[in-house]
DONUGU-923825 format. One line per 2 residues: number of its first residue (from 0); their letters; for each residue x, y, z of C-alpha. Coordinates in steps of 0.05 Angstrom, whole numbers, plus 5000, padded with zeros to 4 digits. Each point is the difference from the previous one (the first is absolute). Example, Ala and Ser with C-alpha at 12.3 -4.5 7.8 and 13.67 -1.06 7.14 Angstrom:
BEGIN
0	AS	5246,4910,5156; 5027,5069,4987 $
This chain:
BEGIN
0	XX	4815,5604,0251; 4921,5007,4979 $
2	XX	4987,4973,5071; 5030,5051,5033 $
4	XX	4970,5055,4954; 4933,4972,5006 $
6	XX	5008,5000,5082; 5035,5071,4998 $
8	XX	4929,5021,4960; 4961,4969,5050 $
10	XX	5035,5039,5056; 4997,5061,4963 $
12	XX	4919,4988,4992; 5004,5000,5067 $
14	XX	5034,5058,5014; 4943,5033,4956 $
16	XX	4946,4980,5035; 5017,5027,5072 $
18	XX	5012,5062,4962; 4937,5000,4973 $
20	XX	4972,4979,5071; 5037,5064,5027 $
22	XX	4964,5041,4949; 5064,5012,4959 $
24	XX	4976,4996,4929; 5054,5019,4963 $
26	XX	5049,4968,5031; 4958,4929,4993 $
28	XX	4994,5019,4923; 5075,4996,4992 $
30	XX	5013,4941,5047; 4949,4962,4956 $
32	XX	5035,5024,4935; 5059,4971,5033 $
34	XX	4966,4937,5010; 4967,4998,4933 $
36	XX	5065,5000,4959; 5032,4947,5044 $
38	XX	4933,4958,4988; 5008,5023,4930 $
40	XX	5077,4973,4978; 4985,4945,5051 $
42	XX	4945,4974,4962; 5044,5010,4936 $
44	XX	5043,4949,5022; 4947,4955,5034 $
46	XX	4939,5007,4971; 4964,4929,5023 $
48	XX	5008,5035,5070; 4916,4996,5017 $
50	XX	5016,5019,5071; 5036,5062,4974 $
52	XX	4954,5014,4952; 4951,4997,5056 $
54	XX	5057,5043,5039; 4997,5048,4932 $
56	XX	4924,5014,5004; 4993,5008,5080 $
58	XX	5055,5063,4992; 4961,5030,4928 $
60	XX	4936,4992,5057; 5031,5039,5046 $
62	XX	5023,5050,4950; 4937,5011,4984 $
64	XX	4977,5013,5068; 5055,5051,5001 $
66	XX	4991,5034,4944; 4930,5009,5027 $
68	XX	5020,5029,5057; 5045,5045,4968 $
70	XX	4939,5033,4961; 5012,4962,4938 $
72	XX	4940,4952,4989; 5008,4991,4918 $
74	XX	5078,4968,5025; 4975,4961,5057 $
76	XX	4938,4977,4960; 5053,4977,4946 $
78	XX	5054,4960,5056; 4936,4965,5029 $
80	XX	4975,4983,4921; 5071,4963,4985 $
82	XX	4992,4965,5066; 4943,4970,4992 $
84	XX	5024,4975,4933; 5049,4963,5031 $
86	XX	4959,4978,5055; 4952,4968,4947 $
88	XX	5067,4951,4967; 4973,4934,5018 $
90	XX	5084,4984,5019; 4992,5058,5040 $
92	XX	4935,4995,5044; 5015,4926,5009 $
94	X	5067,5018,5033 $
């Protein structure tokens, strides 16, 4: 069920971000991974979905702001790049 995949993603996200809140960079980088190849084979299936897409470019954000963190700026530069790609969709920032 894509539904169910995207919300499991979404939770996972989550998860990420109090890790990153509790200054646990690595283990934030592989949540998000996590979370990025749900988004990923979710968006396979359903790729009209503008809220996920939205959903898709708020966790490459935040894995830019992890990567960051973890000392690597080029990756983190890169994450926050192919967000604001998707941020710019006109389907997307109309969501």
């Amino acid at each position: 069920n894509v539904r169910l995949q995207f919300d499991l993603a979404a939770s996972i996200q989550g998860q990420a971000v109090l890790e990153f809140r509790r200054r646990r960079f690595d283990a934030a980088a592989g949540l998000l991974s996590e979370s990025l190849t749900l988004f990923d084979a979710g968006l396979t299936a359903s790729p009209e979905s503008r809220e996920q897409r939205f959903n898709y470019a708020q966790t490459l954000a935040w894995q830019g702001r992890v990567e960051a963190a973890r000392g690597r700026p080029r990756d983190g530069v890169a994450a926050l790049q192919r967000a604001v790609a998707i941020y710019a969709e006109p389907e997307v920032s109309a969501r």
